[in-house]
C-alpha positions as CSV (number, residue, x, y, z in Angstrom):
1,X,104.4,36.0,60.3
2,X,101.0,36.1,61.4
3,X,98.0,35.9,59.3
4,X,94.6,36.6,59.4
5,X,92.3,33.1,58.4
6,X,90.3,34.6,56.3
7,X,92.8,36.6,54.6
8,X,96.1,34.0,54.4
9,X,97.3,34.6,50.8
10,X,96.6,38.0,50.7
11,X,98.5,39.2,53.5
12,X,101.4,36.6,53.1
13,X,101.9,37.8,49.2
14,X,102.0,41.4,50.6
15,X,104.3,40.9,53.5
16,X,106.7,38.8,51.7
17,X,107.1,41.3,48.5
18,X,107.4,43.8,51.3
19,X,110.4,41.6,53.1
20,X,111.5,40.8,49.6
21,X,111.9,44.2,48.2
22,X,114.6,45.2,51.6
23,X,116.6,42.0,50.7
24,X,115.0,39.4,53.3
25,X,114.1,36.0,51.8
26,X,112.4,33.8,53.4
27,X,113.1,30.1,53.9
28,X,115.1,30.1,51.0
29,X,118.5,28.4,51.2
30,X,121.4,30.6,50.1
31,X,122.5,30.3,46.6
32,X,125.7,28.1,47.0
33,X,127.8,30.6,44.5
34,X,131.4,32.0,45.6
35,X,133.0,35.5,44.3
36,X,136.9,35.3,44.8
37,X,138.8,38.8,44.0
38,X,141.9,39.2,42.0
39,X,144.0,41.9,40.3
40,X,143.4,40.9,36.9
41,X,142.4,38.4,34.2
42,X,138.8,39.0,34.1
43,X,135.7,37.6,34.7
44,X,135.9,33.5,34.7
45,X,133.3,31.8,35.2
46,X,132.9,27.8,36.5
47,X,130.2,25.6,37.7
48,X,129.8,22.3,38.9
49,X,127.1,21.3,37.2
50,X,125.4,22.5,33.5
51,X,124.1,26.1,33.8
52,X,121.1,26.5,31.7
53,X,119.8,29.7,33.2
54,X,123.0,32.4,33.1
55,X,126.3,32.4,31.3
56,X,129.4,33.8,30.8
57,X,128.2,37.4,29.8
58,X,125.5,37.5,31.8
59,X,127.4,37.2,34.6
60,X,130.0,39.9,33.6
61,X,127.8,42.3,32.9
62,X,126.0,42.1,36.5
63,X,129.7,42.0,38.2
64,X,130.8,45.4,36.0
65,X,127.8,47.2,37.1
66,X,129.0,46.6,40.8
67,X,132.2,47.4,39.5
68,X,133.6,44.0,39.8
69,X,135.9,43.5,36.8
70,X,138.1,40.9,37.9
71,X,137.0,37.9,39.7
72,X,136.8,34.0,39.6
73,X,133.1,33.1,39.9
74,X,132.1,29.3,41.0
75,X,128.5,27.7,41.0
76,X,127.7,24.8,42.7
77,X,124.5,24.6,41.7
78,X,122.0,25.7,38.4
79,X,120.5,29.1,40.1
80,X,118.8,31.8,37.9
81,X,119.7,35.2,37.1
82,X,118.1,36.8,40.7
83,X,120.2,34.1,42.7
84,X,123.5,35.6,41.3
85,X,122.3,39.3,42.0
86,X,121.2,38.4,45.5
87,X,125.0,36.9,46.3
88,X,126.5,39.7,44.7
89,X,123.9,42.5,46.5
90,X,126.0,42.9,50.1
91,X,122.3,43.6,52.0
92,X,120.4,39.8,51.2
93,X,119.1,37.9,53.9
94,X,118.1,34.8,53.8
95,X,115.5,33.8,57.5
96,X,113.2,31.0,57.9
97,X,109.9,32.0,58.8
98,X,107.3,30.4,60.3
99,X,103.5,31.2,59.0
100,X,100.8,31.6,61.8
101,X,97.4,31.5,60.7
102,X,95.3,33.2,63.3
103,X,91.3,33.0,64.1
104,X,91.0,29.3,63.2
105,X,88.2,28.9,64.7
106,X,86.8,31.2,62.3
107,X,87.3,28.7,59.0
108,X,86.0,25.9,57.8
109,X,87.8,22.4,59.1
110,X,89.1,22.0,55.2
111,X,90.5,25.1,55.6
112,X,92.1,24.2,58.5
113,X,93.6,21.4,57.3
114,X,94.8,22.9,54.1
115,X,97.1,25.3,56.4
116,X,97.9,22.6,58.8
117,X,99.7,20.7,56.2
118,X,101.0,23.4,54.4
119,X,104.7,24.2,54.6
120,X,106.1,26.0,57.5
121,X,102.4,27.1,58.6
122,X,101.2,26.5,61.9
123,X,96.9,26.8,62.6
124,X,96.1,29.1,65.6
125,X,94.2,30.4,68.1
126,X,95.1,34.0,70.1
127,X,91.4,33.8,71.4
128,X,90.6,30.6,72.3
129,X,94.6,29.5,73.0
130,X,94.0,27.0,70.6
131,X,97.6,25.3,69.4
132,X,99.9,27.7,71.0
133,X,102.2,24.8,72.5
134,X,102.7,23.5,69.1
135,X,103.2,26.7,67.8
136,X,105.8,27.1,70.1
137,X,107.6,24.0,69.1
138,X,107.8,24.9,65.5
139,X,109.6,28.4,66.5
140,X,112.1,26.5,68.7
141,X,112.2,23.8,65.0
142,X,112.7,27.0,63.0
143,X,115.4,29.2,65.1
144,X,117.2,25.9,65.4
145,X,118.2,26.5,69.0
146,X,119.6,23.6,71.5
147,X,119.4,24.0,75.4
148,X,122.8,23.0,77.3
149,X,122.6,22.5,80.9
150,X,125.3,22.8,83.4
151,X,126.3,20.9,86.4
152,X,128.3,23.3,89.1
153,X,131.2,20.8,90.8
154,X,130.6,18.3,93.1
155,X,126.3,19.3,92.5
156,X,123.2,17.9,90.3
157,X,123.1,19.5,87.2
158,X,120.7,22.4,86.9
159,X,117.8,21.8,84.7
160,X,115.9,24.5,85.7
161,X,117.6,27.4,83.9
162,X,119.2,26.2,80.1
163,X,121.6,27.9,78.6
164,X,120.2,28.6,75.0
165,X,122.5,28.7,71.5
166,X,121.8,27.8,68.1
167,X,122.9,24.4,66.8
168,X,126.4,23.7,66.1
169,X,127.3,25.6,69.0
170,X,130.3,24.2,71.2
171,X,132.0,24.1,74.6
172,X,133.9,27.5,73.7
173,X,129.8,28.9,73.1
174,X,129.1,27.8,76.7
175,X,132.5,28.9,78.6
176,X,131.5,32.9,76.5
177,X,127.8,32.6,77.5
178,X,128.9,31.9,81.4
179,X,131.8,34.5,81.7
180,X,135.0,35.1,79.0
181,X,137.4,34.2,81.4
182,X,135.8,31.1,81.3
183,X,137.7,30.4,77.6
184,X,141.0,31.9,79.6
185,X,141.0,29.5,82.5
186,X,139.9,26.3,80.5
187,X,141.3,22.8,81.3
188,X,138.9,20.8,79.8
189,X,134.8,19.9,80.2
190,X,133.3,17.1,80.8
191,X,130.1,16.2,79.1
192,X,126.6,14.3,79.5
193,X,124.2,13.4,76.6
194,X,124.3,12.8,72.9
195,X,127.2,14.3,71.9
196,X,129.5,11.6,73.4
197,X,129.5,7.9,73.6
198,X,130.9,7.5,77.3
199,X,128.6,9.3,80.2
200,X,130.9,11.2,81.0
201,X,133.7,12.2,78.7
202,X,136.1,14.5,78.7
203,X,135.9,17.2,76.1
204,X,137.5,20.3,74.8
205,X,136.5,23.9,73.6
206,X,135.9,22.9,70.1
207,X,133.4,19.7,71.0
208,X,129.8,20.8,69.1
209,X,127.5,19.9,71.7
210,X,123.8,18.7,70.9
211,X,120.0,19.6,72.1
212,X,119.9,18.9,76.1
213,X,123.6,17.7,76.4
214,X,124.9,18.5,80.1
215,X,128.5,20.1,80.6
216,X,130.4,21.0,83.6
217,X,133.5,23.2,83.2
218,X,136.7,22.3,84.9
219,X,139.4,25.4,85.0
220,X,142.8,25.6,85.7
């Protein structure tokens, strides 16, 4: 999201009610509730902890106007009245997003450092190309993407072109990316980096790989 220096709050209150009000939320973790179905009994309700801010009928009455009339609910966690409609509403989304104040150099340096150390804000510069590596970095930080490189047989691995996938991805992730038959012809892969603890080691289609971790792929 990018903002205008001089008009920071403004704008960001505006486009977040705007996001808001179409079911996006941003940087906010999903509410850690679970809806199971069944045929009959009711509404029940558990939690894992004290609920202070909903109950019982709350919660019934905001499952019946979905037309949810028979379901175990579960909350692992203390969340309000909105956090239960938002799990319930099919359409929520829940994206980080990163805050770009633009035209620094038209602010005062308090200013500037009052952004700068402000939660998932970065301070910019379109004109002057003022902090547009860093900025960079904190997108790659808030897409949570790792790069995988991969070594062809019997050649140095190829560090010029990644292969990009967000974190948590695996050795499956990397044989799809490549080609599908990739998956069909697998025999096993043999990995470079953090991930392992010998360099190589021999892994399979399930191994989650980490940020720069080099793979070759062995078929059958």
């Amino acid at each position: 999201m990018v903002l205008d220096a001089s008009k920071v709050e403004t704008q960001r209150k505006l486009l977040t009610k705007e996001l808001w009000d179409v079911g996006i939320r941003l940087n906010k973790q999903k509410p850690d509730i679970k809806i199971r179905m069944k045929t009959g009994g009711g509404i029940t309700l558990n939690a894992t902890c004290e609920l202070t801010k909903v109950g019982l009928p709350i919660v019934r009455d905001i499952l019946n106007m979905h037309k949810i009339h028979n379901a175990d609910v579960l909350f692992r966690g203390n969340y309000s009245i909105d956090d239960f409609i938002d799990i319930v509403t099919p359409n929520r989304k829940y994206l980080p997003c990163l805050y770009c104040v633009n035209k620094c150099d038209t602010i005062s340096i308090n200013q500037i450092d009052l952004y700068a150390h402000s939660k998932h804000t970065v301070v910019i510069s379109c004109r002057n190309k003022l902090n547009l590596d860093y900025m960079l970095s904190c997108l790659w930080e808030h897409l949570d993407f790792i790069r995988i490189f991969t070594k062809p047989k019997g050649k140095r691995p190829d560090f010029s072109e990644p292969i990009i996938l967000k974190r948590g991805s695996t050795v499956e992730d990397v044989c799809l990316r490549i080609h599908k038959d990739f998956v069909k012809k697998f025999k096993y892969a043999l990995v470079w980096g953090r991930t392992v603890k010998h360099q190589p080691q021999r892994c399979g289609l399930k191994t989650v790989l980490s940020d720069e971790d080099v793979v070759a792929l062995y078929t059958k």
